[in-house]
PDB file with one MODEL, atoms N, CA, C and O in Angstrom:
MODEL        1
ATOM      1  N   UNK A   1       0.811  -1.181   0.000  1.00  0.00           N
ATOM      2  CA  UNK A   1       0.000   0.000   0.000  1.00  0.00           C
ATOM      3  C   UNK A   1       0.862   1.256   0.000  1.00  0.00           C
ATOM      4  O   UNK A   1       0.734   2.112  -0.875  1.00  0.00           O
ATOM      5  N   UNK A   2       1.781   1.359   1.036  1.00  0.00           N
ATOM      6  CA  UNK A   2       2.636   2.514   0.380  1.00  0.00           C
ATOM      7  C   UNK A   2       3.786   2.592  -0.104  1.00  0.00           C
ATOM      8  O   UNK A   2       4.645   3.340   0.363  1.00  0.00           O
ATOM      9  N   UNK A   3       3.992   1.705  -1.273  1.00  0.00           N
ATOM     10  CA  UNK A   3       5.563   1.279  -1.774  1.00  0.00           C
ATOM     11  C   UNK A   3       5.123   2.503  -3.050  1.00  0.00           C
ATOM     12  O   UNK A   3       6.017   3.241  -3.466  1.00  0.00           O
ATOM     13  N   UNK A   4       4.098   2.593  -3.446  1.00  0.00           N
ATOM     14  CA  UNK A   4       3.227   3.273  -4.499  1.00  0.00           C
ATOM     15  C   UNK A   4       4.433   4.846  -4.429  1.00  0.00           C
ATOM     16  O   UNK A   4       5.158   5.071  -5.398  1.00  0.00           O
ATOM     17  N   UNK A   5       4.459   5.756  -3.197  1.00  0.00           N
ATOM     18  CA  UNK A   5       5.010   7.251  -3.091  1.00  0.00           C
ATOM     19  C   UNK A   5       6.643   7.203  -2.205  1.00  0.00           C
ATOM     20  O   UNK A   5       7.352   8.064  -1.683  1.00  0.00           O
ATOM     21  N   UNK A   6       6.770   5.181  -2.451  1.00  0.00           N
ATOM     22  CA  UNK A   6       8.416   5.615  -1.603  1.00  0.00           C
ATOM     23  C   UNK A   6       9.259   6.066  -2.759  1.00  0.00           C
ATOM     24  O   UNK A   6      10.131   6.900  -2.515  1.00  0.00           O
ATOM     25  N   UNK A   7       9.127   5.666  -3.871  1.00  0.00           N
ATOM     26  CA  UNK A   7      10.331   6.226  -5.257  1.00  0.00           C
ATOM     27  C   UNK A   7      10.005   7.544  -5.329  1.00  0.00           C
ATOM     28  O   UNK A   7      10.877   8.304  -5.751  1.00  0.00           O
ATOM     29  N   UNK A   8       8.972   7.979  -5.020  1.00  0.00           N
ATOM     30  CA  UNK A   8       8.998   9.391  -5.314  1.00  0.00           C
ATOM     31  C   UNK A   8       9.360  10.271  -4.647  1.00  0.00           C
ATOM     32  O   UNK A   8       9.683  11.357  -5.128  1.00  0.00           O
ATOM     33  N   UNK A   9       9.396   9.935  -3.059  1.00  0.00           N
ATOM     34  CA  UNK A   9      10.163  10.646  -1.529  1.00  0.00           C
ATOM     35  C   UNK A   9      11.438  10.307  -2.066  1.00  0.00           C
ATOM     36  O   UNK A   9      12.002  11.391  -2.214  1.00  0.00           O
ATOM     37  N   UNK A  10      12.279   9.306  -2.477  1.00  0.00           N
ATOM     38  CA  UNK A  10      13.588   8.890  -2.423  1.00  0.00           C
ATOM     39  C   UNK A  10      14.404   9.960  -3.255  1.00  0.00           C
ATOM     40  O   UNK A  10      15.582  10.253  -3.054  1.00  0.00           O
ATOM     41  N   UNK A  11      13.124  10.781  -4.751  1.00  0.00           N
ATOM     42  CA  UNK A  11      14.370  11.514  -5.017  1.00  0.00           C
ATOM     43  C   UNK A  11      14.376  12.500  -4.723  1.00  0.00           C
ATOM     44  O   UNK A  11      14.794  13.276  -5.581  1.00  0.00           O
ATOM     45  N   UNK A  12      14.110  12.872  -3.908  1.00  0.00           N
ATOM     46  CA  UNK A  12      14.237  14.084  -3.593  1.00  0.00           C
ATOM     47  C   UNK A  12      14.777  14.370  -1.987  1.00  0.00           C
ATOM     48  O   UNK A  12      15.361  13.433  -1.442  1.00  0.00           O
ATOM     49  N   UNK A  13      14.597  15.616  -1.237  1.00  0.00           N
ATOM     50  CA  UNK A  13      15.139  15.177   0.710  1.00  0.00           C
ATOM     51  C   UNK A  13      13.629  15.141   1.389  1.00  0.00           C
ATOM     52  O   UNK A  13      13.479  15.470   2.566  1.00  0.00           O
ATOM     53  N   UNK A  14      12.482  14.701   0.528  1.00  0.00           N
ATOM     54  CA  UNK A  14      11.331  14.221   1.382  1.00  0.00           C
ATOM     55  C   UNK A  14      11.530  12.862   1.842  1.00  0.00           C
ATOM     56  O   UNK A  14      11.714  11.898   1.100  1.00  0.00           O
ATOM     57  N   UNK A  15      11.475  12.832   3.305  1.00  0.00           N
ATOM     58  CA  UNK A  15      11.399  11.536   3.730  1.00  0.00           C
ATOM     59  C   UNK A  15       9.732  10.890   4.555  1.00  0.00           C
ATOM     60  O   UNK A  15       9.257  11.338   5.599  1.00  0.00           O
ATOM     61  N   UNK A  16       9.230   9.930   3.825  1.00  0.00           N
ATOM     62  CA  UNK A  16       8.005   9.325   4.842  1.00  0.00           C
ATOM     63  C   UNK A  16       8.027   9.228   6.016  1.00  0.00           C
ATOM     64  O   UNK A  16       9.164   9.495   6.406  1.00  0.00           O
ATOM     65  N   UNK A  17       7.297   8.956   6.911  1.00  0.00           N
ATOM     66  CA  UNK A  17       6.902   8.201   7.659  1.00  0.00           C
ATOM     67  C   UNK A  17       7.718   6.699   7.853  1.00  0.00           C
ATOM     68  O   UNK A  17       8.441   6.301   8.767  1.00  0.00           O
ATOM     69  N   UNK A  18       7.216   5.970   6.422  1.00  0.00           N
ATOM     70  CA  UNK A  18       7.307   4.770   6.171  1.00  0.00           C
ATOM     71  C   UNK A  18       8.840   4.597   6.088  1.00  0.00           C
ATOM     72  O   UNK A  18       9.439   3.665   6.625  1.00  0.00           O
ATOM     73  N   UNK A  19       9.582   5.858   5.162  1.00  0.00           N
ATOM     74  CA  UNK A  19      11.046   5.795   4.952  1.00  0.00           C
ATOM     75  C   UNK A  19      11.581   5.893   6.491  1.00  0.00           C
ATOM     76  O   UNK A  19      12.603   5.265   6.767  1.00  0.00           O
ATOM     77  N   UNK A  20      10.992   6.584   7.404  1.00  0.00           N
ATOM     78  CA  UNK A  20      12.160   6.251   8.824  1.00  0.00           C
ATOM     79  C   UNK A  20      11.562   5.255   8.932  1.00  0.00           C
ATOM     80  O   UNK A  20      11.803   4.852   7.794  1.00  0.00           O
ATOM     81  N   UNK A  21      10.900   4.407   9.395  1.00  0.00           N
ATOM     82  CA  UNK A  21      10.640   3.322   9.869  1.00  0.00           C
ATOM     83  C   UNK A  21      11.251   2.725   9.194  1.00  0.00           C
ATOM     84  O   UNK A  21      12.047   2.099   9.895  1.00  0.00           O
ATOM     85  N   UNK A  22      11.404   2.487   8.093  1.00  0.00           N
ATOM     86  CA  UNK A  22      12.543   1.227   7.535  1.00  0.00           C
ATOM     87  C   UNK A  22      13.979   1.531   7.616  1.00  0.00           C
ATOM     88  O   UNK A  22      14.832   0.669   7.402  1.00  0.00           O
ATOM     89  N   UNK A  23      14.293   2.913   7.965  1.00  0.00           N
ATOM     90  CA  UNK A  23      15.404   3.421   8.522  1.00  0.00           C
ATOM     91  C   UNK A  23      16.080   2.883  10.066  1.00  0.00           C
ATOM     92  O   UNK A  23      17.155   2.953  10.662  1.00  0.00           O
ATOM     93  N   UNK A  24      15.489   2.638  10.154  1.00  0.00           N
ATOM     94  CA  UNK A  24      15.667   2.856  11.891  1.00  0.00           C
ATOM     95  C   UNK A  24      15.192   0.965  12.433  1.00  0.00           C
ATOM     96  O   UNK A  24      14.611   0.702  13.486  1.00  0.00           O
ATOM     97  N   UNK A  25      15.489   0.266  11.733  1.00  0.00           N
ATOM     98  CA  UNK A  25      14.965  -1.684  11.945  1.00  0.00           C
ATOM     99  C   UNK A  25      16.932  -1.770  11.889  1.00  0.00           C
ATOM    100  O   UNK A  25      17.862  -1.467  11.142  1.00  0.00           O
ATOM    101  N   UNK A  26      16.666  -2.415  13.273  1.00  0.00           N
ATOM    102  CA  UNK A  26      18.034  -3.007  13.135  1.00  0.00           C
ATOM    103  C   UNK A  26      18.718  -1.575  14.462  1.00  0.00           C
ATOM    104  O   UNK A  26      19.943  -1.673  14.536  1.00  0.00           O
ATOM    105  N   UNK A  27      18.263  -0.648  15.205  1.00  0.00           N
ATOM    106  CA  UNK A  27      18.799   0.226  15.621  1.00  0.00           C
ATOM    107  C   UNK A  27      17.930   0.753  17.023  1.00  0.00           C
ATOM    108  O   UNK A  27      16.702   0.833  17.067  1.00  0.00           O
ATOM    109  N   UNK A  28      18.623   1.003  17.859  1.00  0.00           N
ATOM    110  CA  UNK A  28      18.143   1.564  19.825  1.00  0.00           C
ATOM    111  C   UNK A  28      17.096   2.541  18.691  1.00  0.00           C
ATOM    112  O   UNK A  28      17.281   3.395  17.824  1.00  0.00           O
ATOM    113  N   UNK A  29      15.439   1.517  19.566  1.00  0.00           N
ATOM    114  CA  UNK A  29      14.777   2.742  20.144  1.00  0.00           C
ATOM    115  C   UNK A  29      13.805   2.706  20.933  1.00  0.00           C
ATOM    116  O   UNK A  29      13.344   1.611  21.257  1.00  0.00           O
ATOM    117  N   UNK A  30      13.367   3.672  21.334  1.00  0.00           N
ATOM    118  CA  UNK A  30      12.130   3.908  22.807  1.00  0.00           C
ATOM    119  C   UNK A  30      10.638   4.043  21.750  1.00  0.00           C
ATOM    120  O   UNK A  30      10.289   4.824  20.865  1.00  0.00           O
ATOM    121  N   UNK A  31      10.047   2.856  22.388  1.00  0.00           N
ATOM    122  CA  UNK A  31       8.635   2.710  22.493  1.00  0.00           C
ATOM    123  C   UNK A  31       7.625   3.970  23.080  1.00  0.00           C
ATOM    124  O   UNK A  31       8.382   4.908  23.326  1.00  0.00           O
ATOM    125  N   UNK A  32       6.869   4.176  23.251  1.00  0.00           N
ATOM    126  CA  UNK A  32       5.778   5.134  23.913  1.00  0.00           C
ATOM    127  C   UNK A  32       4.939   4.307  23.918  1.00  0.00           C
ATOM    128  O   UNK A  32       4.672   3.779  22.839  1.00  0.00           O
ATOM    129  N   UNK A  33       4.163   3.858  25.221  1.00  0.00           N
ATOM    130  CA  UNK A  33       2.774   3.575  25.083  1.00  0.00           C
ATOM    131  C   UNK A  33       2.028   4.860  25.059  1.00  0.00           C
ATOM    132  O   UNK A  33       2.437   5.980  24.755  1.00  0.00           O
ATOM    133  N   UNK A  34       0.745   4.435  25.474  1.00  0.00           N
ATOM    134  CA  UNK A  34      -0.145   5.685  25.950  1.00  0.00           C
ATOM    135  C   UNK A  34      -0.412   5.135  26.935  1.00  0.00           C
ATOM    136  O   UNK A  34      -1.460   5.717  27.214  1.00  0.00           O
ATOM    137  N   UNK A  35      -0.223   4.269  27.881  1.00  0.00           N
ATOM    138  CA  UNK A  35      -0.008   4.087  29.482  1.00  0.00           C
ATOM    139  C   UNK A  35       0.766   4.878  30.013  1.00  0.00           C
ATOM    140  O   UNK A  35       0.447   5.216  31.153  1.00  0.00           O
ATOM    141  N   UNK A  36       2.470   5.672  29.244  1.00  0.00           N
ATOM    142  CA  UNK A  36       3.090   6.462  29.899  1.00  0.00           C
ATOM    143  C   UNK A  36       4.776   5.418  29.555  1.00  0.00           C
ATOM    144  O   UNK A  36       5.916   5.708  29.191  1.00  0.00           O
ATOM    145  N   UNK A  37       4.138   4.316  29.883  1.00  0.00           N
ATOM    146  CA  UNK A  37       5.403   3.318  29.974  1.00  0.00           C
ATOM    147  C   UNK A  37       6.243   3.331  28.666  1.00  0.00           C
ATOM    148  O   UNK A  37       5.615   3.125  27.627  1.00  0.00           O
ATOM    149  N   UNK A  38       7.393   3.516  28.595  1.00  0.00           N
ATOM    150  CA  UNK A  38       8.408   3.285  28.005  1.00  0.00           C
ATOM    151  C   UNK A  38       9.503   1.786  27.910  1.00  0.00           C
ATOM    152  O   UNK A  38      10.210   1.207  28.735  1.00  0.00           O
ATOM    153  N   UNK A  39       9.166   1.558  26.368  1.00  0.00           N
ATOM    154  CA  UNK A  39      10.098   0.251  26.107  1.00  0.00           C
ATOM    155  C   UNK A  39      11.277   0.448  25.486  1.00  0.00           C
ATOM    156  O   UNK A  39      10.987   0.706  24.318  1.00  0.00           O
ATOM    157  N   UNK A  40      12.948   0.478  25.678  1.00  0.00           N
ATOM    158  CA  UNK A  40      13.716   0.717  25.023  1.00  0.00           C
ATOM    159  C   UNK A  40      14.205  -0.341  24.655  1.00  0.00           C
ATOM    160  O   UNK A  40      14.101  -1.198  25.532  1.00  0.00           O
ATOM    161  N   UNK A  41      14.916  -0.838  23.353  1.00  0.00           N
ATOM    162  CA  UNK A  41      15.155  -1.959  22.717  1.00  0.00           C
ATOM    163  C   UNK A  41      15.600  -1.817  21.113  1.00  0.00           C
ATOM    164  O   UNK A  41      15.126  -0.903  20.438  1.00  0.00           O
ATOM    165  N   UNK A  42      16.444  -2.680  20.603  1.00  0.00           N
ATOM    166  CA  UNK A  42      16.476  -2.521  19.521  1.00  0.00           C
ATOM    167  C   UNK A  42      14.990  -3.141  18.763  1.00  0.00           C
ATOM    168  O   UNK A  42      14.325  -4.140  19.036  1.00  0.00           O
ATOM    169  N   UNK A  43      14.807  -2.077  17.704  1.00  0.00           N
ATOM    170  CA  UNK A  43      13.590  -2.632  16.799  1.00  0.00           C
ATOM    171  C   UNK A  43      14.431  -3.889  15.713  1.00  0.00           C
ATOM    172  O   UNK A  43      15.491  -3.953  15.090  1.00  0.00           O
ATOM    173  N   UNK A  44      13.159  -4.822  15.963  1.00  0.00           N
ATOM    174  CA  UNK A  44      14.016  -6.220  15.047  1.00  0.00           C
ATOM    175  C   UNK A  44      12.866  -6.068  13.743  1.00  0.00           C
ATOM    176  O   UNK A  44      13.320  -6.220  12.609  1.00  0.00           O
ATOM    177  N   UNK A  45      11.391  -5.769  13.900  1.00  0.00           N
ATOM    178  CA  UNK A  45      10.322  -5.571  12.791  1.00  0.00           C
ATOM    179  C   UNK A  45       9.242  -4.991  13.380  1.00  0.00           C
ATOM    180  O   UNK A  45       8.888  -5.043  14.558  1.00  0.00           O
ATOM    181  N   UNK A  46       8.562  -4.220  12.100  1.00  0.00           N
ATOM    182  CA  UNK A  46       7.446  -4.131  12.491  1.00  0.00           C
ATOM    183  C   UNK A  46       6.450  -3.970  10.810  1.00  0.00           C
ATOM    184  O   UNK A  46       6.821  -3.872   9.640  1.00  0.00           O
ATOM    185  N   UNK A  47       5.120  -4.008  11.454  1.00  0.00           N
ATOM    186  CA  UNK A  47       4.281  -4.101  10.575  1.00  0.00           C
ATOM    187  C   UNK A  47       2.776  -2.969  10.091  1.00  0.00           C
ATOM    188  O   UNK A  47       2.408  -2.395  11.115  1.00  0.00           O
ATOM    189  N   UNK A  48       2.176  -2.687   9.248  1.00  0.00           N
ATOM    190  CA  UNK A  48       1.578  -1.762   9.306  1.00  0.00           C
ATOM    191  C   UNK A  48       0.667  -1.409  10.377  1.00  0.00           C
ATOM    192  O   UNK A  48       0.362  -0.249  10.652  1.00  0.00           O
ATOM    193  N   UNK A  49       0.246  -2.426  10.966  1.00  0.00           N
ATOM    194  CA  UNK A  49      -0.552  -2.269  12.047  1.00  0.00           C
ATOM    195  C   UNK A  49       0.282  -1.390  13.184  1.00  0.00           C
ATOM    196  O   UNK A  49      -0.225  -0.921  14.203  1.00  0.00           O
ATOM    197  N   UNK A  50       1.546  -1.282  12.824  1.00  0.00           N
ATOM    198  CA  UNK A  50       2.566  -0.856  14.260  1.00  0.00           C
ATOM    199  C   UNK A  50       2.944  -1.782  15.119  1.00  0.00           C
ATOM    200  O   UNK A  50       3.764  -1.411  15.959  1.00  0.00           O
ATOM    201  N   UNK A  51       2.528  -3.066  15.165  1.00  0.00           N
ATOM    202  CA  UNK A  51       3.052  -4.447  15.576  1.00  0.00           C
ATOM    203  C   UNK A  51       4.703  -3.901  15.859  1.00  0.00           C
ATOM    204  O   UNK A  51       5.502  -3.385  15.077  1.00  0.00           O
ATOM    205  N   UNK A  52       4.813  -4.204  17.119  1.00  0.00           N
ATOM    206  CA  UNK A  52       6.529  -3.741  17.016  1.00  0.00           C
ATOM    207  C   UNK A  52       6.746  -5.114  17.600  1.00  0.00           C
ATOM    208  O   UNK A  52       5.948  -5.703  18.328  1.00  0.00           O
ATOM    209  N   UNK A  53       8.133  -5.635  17.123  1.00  0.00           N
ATOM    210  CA  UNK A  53       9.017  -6.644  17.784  1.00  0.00           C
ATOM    211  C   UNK A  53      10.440  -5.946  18.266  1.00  0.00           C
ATOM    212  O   UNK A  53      11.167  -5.480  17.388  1.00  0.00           O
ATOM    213  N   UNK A  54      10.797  -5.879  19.496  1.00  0.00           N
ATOM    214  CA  UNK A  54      12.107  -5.749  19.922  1.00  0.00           C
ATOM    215  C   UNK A  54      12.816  -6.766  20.611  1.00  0.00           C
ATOM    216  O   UNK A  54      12.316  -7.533  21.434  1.00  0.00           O
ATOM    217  N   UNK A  55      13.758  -6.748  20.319  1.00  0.00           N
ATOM    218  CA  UNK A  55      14.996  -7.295  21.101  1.00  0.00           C
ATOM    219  C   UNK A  55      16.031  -6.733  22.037  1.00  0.00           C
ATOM    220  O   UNK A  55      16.751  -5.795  21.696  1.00  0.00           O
ATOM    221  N   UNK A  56      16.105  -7.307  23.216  1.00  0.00           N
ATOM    222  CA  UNK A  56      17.347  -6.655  24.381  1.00  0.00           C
ATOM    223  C   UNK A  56      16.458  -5.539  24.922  1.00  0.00           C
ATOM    224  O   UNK A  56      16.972  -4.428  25.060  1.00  0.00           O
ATOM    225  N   UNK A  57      14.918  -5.759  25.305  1.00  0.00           N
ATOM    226  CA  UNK A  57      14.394  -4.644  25.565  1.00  0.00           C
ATOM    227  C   UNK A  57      14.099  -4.284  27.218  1.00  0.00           C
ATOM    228  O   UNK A  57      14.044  -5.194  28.045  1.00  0.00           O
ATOM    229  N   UNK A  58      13.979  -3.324  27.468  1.00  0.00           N
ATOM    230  CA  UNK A  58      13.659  -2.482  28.673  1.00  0.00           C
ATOM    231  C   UNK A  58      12.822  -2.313  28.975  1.00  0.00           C
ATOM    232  O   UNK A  58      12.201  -1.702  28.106  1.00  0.00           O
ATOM    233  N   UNK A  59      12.088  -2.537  30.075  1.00  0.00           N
ATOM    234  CA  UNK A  59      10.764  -1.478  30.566  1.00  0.00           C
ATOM    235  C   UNK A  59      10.819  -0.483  31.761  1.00  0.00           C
ATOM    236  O   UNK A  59      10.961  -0.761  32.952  1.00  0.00           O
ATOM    237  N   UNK A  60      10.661   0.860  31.120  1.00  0.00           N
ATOM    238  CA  UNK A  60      10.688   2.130  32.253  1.00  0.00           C
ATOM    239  C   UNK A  60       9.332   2.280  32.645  1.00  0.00           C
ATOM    240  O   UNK A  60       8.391   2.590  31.914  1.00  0.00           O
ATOM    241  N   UNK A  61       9.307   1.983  34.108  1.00  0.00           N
ATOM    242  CA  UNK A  61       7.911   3.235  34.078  1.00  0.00           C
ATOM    243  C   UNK A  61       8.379   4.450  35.373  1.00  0.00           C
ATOM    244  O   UNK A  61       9.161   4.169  36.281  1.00  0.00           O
ATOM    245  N   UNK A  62       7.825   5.578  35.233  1.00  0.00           N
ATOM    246  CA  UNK A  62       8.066   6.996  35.171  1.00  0.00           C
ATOM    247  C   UNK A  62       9.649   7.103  35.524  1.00  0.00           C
ATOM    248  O   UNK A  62      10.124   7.578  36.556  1.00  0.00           O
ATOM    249  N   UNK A  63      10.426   6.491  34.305  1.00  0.00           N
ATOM    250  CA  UNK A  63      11.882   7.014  34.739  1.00  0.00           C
ATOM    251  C   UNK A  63      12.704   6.041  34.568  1.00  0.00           C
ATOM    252  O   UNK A  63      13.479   5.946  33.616  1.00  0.00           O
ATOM    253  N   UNK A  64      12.567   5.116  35.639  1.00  0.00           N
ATOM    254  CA  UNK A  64      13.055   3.755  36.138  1.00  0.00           C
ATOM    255  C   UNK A  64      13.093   2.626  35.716  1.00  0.00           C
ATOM    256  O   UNK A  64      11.903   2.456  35.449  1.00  0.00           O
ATOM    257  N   UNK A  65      13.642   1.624  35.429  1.00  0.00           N
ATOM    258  CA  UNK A  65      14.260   0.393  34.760  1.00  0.00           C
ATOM    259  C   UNK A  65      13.012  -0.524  35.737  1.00  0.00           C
ATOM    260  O   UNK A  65      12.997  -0.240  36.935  1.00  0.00           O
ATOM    261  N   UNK A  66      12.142  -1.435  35.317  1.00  0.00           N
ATOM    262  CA  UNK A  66      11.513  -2.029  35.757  1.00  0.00           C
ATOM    263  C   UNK A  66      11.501  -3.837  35.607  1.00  0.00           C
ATOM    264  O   UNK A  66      11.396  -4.664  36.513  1.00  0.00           O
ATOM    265  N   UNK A  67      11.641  -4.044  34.221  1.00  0.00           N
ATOM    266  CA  UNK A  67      12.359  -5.115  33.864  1.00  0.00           C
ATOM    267  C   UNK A  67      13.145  -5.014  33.050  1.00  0.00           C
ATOM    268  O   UNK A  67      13.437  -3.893  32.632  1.00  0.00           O
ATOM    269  N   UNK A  68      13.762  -6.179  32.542  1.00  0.00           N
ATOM    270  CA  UNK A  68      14.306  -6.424  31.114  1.00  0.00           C
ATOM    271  C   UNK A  68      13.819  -7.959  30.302  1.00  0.00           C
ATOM    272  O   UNK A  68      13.499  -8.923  30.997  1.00  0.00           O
ATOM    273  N   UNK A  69      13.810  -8.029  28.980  1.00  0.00           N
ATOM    274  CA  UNK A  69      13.155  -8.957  28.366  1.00  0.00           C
ATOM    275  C   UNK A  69      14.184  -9.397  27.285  1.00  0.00           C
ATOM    276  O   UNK A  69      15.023  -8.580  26.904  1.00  0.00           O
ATOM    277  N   UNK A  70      14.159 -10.323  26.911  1.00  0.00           N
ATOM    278  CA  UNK A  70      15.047 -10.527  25.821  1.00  0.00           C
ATOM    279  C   UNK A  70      14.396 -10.168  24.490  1.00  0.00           C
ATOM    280  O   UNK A  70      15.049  -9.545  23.653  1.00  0.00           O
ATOM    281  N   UNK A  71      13.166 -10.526  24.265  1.00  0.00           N
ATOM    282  CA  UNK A  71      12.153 -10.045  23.049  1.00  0.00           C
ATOM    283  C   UNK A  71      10.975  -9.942  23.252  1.00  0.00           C
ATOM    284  O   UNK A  71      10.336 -10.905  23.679  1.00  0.00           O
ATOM    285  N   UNK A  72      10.379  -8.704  22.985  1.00  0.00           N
ATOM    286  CA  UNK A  72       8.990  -8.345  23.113  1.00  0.00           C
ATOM    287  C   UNK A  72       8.444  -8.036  21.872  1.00  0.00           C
ATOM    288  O   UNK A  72       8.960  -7.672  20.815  1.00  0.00           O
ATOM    289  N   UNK A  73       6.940  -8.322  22.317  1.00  0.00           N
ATOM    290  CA  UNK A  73       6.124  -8.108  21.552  1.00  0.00           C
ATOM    291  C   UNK A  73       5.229  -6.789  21.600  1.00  0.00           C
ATOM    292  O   UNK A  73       5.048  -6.918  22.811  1.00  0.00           O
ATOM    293  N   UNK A  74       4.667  -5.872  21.364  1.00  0.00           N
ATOM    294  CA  UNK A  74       4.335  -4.848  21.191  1.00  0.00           C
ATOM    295  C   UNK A  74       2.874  -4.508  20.154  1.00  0.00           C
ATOM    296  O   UNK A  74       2.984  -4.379  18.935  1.00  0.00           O
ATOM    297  N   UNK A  75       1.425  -4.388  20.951  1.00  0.00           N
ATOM    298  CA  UNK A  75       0.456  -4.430  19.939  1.00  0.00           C
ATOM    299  C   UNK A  75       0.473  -3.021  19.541  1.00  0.00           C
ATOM    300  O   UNK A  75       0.668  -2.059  20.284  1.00  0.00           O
ATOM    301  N   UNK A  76       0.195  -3.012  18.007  1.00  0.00           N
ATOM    302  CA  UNK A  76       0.408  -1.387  17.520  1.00  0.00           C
ATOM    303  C   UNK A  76      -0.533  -0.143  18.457  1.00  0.00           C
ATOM    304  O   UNK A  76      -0.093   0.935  18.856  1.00  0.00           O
ATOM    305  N   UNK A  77      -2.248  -0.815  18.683  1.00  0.00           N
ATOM    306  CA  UNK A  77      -2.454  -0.044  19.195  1.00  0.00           C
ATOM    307  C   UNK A  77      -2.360   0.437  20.466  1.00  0.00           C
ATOM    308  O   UNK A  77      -3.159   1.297  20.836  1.00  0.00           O
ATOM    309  N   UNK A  78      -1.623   0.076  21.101  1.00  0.00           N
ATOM    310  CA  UNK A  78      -1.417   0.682  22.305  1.00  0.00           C
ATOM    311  C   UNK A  78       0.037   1.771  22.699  1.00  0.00           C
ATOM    312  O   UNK A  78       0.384   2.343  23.732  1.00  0.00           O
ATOM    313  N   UNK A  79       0.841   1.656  20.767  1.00  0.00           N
ATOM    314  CA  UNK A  79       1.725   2.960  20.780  1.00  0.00           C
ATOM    315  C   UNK A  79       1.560   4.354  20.385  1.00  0.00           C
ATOM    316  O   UNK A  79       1.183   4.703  19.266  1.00  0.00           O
ATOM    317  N   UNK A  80       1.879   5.195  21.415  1.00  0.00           N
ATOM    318  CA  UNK A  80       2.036   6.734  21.172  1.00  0.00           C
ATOM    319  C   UNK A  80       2.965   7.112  20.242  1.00  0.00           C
ATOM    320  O   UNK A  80       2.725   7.765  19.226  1.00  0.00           O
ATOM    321  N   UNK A  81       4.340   6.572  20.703  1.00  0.00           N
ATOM    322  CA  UNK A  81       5.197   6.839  19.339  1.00  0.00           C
ATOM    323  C   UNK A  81       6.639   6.242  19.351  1.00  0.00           C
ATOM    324  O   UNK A  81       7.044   5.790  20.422  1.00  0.00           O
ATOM    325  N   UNK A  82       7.505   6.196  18.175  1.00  0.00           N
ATOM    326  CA  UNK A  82       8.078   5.102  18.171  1.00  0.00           C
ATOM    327  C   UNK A  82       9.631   6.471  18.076  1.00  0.00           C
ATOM    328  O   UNK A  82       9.921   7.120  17.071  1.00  0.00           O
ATOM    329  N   UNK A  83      10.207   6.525  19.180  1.00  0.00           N
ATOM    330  CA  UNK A  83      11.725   7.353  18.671  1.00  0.00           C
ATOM    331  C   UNK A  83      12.908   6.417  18.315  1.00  0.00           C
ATOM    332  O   UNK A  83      12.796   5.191  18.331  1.00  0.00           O
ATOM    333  N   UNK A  84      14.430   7.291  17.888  1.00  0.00           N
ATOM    334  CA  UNK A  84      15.153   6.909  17.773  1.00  0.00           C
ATOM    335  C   UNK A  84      15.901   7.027  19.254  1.00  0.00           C
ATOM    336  O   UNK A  84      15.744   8.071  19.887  1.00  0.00           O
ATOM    337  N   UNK A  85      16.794   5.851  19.858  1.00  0.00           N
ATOM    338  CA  UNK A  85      17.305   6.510  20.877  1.00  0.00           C
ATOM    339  C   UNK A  85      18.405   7.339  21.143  1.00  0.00           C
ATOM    340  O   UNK A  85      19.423   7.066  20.507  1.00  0.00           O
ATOM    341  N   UNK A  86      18.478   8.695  22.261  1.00  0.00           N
ATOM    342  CA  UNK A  86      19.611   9.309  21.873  1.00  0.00           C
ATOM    343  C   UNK A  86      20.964   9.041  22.898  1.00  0.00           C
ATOM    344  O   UNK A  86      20.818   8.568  24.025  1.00  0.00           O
ATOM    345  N   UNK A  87      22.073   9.352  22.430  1.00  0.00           N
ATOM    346  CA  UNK A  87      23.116   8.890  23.074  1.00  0.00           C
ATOM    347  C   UNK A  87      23.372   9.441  24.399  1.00  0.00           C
ATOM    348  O   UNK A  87      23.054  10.629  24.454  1.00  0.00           O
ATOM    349  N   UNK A  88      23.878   8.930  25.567  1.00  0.00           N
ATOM    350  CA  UNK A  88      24.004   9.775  27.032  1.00  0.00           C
ATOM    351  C   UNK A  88      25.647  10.737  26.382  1.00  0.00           C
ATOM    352  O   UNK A  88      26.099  10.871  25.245  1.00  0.00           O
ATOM    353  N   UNK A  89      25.974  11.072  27.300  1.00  0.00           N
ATOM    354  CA  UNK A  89      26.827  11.922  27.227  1.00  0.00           C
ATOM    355  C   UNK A  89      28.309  10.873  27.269  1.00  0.00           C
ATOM    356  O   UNK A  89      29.331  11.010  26.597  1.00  0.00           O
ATOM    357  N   UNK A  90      27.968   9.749  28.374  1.00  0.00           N
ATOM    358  CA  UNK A  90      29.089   9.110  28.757  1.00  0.00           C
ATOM    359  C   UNK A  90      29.242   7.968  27.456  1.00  0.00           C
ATOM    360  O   UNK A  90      30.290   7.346  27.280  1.00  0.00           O
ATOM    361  N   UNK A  91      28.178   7.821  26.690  1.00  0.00           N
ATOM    362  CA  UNK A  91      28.235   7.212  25.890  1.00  0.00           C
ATOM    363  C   UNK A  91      29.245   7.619  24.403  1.00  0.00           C
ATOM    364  O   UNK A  91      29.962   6.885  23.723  1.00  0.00           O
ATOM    365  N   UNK A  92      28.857   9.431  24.247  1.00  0.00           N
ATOM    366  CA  UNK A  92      29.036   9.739  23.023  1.00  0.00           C
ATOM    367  C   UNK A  92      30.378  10.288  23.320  1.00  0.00           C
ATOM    368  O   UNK A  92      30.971  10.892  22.426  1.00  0.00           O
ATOM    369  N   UNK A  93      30.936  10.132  24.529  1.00  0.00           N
ATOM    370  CA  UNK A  93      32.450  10.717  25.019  1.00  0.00           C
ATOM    371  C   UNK A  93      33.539   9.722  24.567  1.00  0.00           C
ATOM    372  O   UNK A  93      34.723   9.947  24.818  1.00  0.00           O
TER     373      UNK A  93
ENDMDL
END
């Protein structure tokens, strides 16, 4: 359904929606529910529904490390939004 307007974002510096999301598979990032809760993890797939699969993932809630999982599953509708994650300081030093 939208492979139809990705050649046409590609030539130019419009990027989709759809183009980060296939950007960003394989790379740290933070989940959003709309519970509040935060999942950090690498994204391994996902699907139009927003179906997310991660791996090596985290669960924060308000802040704090609550568990860890080796792979989760993630139903689309219950995400707010899907970021890239950003580097700490001690990381990017």
């Amino acid at each position: 359904m939208s492979s139809g307007g990705e050649k046409a974002a590609s030539g130019g510096s419009v990027k989709t929606p759809a183009d980060f999301l296939k950007s960003i598979r394989g790379r740290p990032v933070v989940v959003k529910l709309n519970s509040g809760v935060d999942y950090r993890g690498i994204l391994a797939c996902l699907d139009g529904y927003m179906n997310i699969a991660m791996e090596q993932t985290e669960e924060y809630v308000n802040g704090q490390l609550k568990n860890k999982y080796g792979d989760a599953f993630i139903r689309g509708n219950n995400v707010l939004y899907i970021s890239t994650s950003k580097r700490t300081l001690a990381e990017g030093a």
